[in-house]
C-alpha positions as CSV (number, residue, x, y, z in Angstrom):
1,X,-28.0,122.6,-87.6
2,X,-23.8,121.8,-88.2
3,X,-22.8,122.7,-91.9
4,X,-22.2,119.4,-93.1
5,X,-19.4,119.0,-95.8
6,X,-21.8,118.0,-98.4
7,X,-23.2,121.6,-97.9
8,X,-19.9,122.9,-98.5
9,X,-19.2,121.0,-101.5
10,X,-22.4,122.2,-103.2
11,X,-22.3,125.9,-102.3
12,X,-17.9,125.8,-103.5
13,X,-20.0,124.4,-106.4
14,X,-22.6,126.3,-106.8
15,X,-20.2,129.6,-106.6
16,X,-17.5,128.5,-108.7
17,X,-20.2,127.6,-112.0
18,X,-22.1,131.4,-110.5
19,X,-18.5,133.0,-111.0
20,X,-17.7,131.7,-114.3
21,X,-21.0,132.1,-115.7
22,X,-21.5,136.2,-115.1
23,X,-21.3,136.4,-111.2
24,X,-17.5,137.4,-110.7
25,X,-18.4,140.8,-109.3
26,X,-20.8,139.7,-106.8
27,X,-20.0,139.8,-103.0
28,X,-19.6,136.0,-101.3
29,X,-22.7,137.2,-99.1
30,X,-24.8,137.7,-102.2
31,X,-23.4,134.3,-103.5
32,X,-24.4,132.5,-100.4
33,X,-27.9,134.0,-100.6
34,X,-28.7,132.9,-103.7
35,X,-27.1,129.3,-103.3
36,X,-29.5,129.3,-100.4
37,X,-32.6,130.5,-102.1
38,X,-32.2,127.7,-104.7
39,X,-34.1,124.9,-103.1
40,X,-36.5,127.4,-100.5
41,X,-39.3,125.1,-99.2
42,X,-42.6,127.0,-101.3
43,X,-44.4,126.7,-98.2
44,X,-41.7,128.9,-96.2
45,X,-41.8,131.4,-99.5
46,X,-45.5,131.4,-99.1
47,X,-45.5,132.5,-95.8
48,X,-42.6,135.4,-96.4
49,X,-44.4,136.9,-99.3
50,X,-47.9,136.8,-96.8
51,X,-45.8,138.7,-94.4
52,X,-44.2,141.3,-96.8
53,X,-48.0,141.8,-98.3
54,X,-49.0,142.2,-94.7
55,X,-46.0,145.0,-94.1
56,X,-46.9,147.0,-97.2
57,X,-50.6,147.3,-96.3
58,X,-49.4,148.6,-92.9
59,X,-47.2,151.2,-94.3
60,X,-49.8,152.1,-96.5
61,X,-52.2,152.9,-93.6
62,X,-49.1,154.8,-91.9
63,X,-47.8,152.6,-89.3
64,X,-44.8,153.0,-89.3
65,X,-43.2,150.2,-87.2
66,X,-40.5,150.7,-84.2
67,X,-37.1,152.0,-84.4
68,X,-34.4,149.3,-85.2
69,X,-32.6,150.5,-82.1
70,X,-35.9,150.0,-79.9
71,X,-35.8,146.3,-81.7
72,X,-31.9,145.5,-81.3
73,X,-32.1,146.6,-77.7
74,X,-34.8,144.7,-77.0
75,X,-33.2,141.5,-78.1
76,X,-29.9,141.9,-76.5
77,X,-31.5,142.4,-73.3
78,X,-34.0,139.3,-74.1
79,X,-31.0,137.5,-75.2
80,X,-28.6,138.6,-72.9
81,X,-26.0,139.8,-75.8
82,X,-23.5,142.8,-75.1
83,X,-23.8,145.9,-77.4
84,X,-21.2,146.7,-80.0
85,X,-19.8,149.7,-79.1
């Protein structure tokens, strides 16, 4: 979906209070994140904390998952991307 400039004008908002109210040293990125956390659908959170629950309990029985190489190849090929080199 476009940015629309009514989601600009709340996150410049949102960032400017964050700023002057004890968030001067954070990183734009971590600004942006928590703008965007702010109004997360609970049924989207529900389902990311399910999954993390679901992760831990793996790596607690050992699995150890793939490489993120193996996983970043994969989906430049899939996606037909070129690799930063």
């Amino acid at each position: 979906m476009p940015t629309s400039a009514q989601e600009l004008q709340s996150f410049q908002q949102y960032a400017s209070a964050r700023i002057l109210n004890g968030g001067a040293l954070l990183q734009l990125d971590d600004l942006f994140d928590e703008w965007r956390n702010l109004d997360r659908d609970p049924k989207q959170l529900s389902d990311d904390a399910i999954a993390v629950r679901a992760s831990l309990r793996d790596i607690e029985r050992g699995e150890k998952g793939r490489p993120v190489e193996d996983v970043v190849r994969e989906i430049r090929d899939k996606y037909n991307l070129a690799s930063e080199s």
